[in-house]
C-alpha positions in Angstrom: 52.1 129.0 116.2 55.2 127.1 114.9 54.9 124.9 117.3 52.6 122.9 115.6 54.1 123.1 112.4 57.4 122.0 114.5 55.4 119.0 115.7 54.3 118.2 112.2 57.2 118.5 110.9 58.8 115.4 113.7 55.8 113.5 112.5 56.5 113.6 109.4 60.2 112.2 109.9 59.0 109.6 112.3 56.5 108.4 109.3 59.3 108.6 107.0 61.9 106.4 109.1 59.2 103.4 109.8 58.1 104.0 105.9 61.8 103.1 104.7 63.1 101.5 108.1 61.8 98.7 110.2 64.6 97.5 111.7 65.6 101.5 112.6 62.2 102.0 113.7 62.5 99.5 116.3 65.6 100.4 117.8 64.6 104.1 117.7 61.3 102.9 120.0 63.7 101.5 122.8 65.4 104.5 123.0 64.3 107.5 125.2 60.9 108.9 123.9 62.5 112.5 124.9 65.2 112.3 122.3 63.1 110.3 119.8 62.2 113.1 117.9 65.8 113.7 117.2 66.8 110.9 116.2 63.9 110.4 113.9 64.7 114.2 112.2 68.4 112.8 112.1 67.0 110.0 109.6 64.5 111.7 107.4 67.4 114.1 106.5 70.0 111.1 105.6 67.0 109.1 104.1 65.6 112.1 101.9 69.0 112.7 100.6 69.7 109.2 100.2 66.9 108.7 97.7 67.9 111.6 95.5 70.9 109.5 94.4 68.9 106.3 94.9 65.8 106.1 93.5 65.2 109.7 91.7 66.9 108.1 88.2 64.4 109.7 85.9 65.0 113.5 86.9 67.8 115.5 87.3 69.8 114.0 90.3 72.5 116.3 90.3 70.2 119.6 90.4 67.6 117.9 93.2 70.6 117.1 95.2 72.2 120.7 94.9 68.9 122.0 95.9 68.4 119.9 98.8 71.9 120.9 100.2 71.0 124.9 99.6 67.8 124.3 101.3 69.4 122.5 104.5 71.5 125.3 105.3 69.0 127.9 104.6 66.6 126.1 107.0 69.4 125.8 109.6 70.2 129.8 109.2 67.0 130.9 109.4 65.1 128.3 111.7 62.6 127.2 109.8 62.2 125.0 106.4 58.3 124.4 104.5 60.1 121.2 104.2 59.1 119.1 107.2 62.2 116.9 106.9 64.6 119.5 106.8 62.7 121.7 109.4 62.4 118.7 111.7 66.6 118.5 110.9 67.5 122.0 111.4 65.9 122.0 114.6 68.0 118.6 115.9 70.7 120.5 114.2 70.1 124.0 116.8 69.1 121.9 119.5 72.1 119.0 119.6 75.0 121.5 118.1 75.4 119.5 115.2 78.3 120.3 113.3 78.5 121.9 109.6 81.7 119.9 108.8 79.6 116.7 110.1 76.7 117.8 107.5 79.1 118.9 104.9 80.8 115.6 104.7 77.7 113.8 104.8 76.0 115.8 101.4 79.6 115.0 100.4 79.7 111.6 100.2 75.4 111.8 98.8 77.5 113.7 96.0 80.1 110.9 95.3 77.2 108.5 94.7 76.1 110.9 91.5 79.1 109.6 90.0 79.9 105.6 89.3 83.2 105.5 91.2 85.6 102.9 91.1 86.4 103.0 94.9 89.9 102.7 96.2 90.7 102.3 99.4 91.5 106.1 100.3 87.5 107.3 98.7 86.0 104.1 100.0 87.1 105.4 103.2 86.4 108.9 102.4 83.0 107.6 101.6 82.3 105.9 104.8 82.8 108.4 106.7 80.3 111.0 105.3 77.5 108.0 104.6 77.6 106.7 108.1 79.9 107.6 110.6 79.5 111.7 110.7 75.6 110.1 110.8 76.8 108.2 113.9 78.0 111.4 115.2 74.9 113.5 114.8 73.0 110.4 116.3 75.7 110.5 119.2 75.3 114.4 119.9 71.6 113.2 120.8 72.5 110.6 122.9 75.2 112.5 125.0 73.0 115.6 125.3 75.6 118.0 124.1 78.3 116.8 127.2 81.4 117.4 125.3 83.3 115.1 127.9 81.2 112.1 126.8 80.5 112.8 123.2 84.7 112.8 122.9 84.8 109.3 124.6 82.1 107.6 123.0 83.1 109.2 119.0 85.7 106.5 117.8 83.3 103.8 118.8 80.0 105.3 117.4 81.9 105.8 114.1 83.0 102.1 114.0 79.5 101.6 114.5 78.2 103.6 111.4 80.7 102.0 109.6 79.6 98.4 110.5 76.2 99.1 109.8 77.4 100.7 106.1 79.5 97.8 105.1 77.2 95.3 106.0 74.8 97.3 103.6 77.1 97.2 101.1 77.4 93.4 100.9 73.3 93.3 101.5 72.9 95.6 98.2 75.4 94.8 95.7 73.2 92.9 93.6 71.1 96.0 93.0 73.9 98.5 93.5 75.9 96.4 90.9 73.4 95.6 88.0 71.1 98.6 89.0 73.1 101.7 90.4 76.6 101.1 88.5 78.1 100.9 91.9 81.0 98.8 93.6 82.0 99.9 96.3 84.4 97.5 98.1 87.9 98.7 96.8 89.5 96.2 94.7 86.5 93.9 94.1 85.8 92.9 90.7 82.4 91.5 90.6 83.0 88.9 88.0 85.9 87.1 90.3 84.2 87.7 93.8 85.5 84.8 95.4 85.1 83.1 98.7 89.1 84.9 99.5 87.5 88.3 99.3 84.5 87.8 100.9 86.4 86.8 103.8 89.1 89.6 104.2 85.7 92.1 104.0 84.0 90.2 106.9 86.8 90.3 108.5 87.0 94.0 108.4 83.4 94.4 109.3 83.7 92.1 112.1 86.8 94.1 114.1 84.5 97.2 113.4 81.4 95.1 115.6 83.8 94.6 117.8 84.9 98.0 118.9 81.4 99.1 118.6 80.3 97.5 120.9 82.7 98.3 123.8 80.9 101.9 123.0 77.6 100.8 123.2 78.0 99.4 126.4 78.9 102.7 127.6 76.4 104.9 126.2 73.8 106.2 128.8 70.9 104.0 129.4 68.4 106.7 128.3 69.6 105.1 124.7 71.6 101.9 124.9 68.9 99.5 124.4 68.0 101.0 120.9 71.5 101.6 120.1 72.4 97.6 120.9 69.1 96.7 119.4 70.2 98.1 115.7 73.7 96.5 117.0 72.6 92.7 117.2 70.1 93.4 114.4 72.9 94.4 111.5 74.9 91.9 113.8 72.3 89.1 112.6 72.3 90.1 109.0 75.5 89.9 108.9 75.8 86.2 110.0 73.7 85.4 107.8 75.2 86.8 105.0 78.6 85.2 106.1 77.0 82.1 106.0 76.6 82.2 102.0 78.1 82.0 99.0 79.7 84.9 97.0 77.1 84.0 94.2 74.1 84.1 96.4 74.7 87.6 97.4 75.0 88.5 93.9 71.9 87.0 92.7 69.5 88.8 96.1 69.2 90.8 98.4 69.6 89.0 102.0 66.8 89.9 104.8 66.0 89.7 108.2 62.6 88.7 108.3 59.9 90.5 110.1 59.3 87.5 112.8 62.5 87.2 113.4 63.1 91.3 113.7 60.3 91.0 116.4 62.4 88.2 118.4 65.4 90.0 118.4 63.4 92.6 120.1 61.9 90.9 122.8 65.4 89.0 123.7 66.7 92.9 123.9 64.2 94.6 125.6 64.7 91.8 128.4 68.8 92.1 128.2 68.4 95.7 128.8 66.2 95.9 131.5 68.1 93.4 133.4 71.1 95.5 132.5 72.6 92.7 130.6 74.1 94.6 127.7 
């Protein structure tokens, strides 16, 4: 029966997301165990195509990319994918009435990150919006269980969300997206002159985007809204943190949120959100 296969397949997504994510992993544990499965078939497809341009250096990129992109759409036509990723995926996809243009623009922007870009503002933005916020969407389809009234309310603050989360990745990363990837993404940032000034006017920009996001969060339905603020005040915390140092520092290492202190932030919101605090 394929139902088995179906229920390999969500396993193997859940293995991938607390492989490559901790802090995802915890946050997708607070959340409804109904609509876990989703969200964890929602992340092995962004993570599977994010190491293609990430980590697959030594083979041809481009091709493995292309081929991944063929194969999603042929598993979402025909309903089924020897991929367990991508057959976990089409099924969120049937299930939740996730968008092609939502998947489009996210293989889109996996695409831009073939190429070392110099990003200006309008392809940074471009870029944002296919690497994180269209994600947000597909995660927000889940949430709202296909209520069109509620997905529409809830869509400009869960794509301030992705975006948060993306940009404080992108200051996390650019030592390694810089000296090993090629990549810069913050328009007008030379990495030679990154000074205090331009550090700022970035946080800045990330903060009014935590800002708005969480106006959302607070209205999501409580069947998710304890994961979703979980990630929140986790990427929330990193970012603090990296606010806190030098321009140089983030150049020389990749900033963390340790595991004890990943733990603790879980406890204090497991006790927020069941006393409806959030």
């Amino acid at each position: 029966m394929k139902r088995l296969f179906d229920q390999l397949s969500t396993k193997v997504s859940a293995v991938t997301t607390k492989k490559y994510s901790t802090s995802f992993s915890l946050a997708i544990h607070c959340v409804n165990k109904k609509i876990r499965p989703a969200i964890y078939g929602i992340y092995g497809f962004v993570r599977l195509a994010d190491e293609i341009v990430d980590s697959f250096e030594k083979y041809d990129q481009e091709y493995l990319l292309q081929k991944y992109k063929e194969d999603t759409y042929e598993a979402i036509e025909s309903g089924i994918s020897l991929n367990p990723i991508l057959n976990s995926f089409q099924k969120v996809a049937h299930q939740y009435h996730i968008e092609k243009s939502e998947i489009d623009q996210f293989l889109h922007s996996m695409e831009m990150d073939l190429h070392k870009v110099v990003y200006k503002k309008e392809n940074y933005n471009e870029y944002i919006l296919g690497s994180a916020e269209v994600v947000g969407l597909m995660c927000l389809r889940v949430f709202t269980n296909g209520c069109p009234h509620r997905f529409k309310e809830l869509k400009y603050y869960s794509m301030k969300l992705g975006a948060a989360f993306q940009k404080v990745n992108f200051l996390r990363d650019m030592k390694d997206d810089y000296h090993v990837l090629g990549r810069i993404y913050f328009p007008n940032v030379e990495m030679g002159q990154f000074t205090h000034e331009a550090k700022k006017e970035i946080e800045a920009d990330i903060q009014k985007d935590f800002n708005e996001a969480i106006i959302g969060i607070r209205k999501l339905p409580k069947s998710c809204r304890g994961g979703v603020y979980l990630a929140y005040i986790y990427y929330l915390s990193l970012f603090n943190k990296i606010k806190a140092m030098p321009p140089n520092r983030i150049l020389s290492k990749r900033i963390r949120i340790h595991n004890g202190r990943k733990f603790g932030i879980l406890l204090n919101t497991f006790v927020q959100n069941k006393m409806n605090l959030i």
